[in-house]
C-alpha positions in Angstrom: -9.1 -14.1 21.4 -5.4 -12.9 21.2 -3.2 -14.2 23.9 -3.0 -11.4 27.0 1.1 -12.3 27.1 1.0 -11.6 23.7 -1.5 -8.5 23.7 1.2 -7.1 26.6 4.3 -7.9 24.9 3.5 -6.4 21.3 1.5 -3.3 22.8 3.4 -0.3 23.2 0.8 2.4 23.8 -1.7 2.6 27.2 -4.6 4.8 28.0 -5.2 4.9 31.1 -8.8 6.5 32.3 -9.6 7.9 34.9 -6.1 8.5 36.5 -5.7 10.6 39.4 -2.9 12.4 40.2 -2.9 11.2 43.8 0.3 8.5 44.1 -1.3 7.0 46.8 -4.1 5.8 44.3 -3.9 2.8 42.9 -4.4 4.4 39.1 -1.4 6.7 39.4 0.6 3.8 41.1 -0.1 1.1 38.0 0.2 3.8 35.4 3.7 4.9 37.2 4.7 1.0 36.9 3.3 0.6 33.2 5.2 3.9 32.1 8.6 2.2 34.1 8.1 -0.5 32.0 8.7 1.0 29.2 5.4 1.7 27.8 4.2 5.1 26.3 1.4 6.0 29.2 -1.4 8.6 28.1 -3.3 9.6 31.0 -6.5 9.9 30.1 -9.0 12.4 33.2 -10.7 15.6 32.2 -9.7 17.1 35.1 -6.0 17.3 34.8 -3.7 18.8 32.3 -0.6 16.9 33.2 -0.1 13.3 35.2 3.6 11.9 35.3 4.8 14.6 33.5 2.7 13.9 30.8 0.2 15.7 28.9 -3.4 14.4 30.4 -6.1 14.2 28.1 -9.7 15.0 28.5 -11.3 11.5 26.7 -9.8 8.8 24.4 -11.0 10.9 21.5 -8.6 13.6 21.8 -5.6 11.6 22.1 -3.5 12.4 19.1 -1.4 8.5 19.1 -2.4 5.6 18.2 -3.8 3.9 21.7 -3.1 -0.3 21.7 -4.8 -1.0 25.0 -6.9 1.5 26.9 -6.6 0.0 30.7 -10.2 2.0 32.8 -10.2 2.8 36.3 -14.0 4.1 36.5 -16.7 2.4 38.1 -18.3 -0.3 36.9 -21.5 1.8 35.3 -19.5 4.1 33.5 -17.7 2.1 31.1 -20.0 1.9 28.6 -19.3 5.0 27.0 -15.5 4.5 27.4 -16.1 1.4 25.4 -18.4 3.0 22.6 -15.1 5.9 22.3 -12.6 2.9 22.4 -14.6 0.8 19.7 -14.7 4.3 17.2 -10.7 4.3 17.8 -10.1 0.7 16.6 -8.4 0.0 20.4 -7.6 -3.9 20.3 -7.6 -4.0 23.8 -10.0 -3.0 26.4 -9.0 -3.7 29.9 -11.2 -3.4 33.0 -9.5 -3.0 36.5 -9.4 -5.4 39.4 -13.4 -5.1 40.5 -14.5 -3.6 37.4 -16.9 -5.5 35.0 -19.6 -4.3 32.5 -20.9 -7.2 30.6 -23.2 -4.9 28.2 -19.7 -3.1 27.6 -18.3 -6.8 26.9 -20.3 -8.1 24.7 -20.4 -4.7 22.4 -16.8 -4.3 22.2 -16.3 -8.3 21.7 -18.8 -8.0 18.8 -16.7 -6.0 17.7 -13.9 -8.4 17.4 -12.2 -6.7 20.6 -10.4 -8.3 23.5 -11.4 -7.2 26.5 -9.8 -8.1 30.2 -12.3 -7.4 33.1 -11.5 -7.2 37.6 -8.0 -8.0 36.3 -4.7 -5.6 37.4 -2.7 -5.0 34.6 0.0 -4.5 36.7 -0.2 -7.8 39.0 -0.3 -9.6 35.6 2.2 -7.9 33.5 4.5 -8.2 36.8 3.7 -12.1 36.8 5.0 -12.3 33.1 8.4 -11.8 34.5 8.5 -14.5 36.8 
C-alpha cells in the first residue's frame, strides 16, 4: 500500500461525494480546504449543478477528468456502489470520512490493488502534513 503522504502529495484531482452545498457542513468545509490547497475539487451530488463555483456532477461516472482520489461523505451502507463506480474508473485512492467504514467495500476495492483510507479526515491529515 502506497504511502498516504505520498498518495496526497502526488494527487492533484479529488472527488468529493456527497457534498452539500451547506458551508456549515463538514463536506463543503473539507472540500473548500482541499480546493484552497491547491487541488482540482470535483464535487460529486446529484442534486446540485454547481458547489464552489464548480460544476457538480451527478456520480463519479460522469466526471469528464481523470479523478486521483475520490474522498466519500455518504453513510457507511452506501459506499458500496461508490466503490464498484470508483474501481470501473481506475481511482487509486478511495477515501472514507471520519466514521465511515465498509469493509465489504474494502476488501473489493483492495482486491483490486486500490488503497483505501476509512473514519479518517482528509483534511485533519493533509493539514498534519504541514506541521
Amino acid at each position: 500500500m502506497q504511502n498516504v503522504k505520498e498518495i496526497l502529495t502526488s494527487a492533484k484531482t479529488i472527488a468529493v461525494v456527497g457534498i452539500s452545498k451547506n458551508p456549515e457542513k463538514p463536506s463543503y468545509r473539507v472540500a473548500e480546504y482541499l480546493k484552497n490547497a491547491g487541488y482540482n475539487v470535483i464535487p460529486v451530488n446529484p442534486n446540485y449543478d454547481e458547489v464552489l463555483s464548480k460544476k457538480c456532477y451527478p456520480d463519479l461516472r460522469s466526471v469528464d477528468v481523470a479523478i486521483d482520489i475520490v474522498d466519500v461523505f455518504r453513510k457507511s451502507e452506501d459506499v458500496m456502489p461508490i466503490a464498484k463506480e470508483a474501481a470501473e474508473l481506475g481511482i487509486k485512492c478511495f477515501w472514507m470520512q471520519l466514521g465511515i467504514k465498509n469493509d465489504e467495500a474494502r476488501k473489493f476495492l483492495e482486491e483490486k490493488g486500490i488503497t483505501v483510507i476509512d473514519d479518517t479526515c482528509i483534511k485533519i491529515f493533509h493539514s498534519s502534513m504541514k506541521r
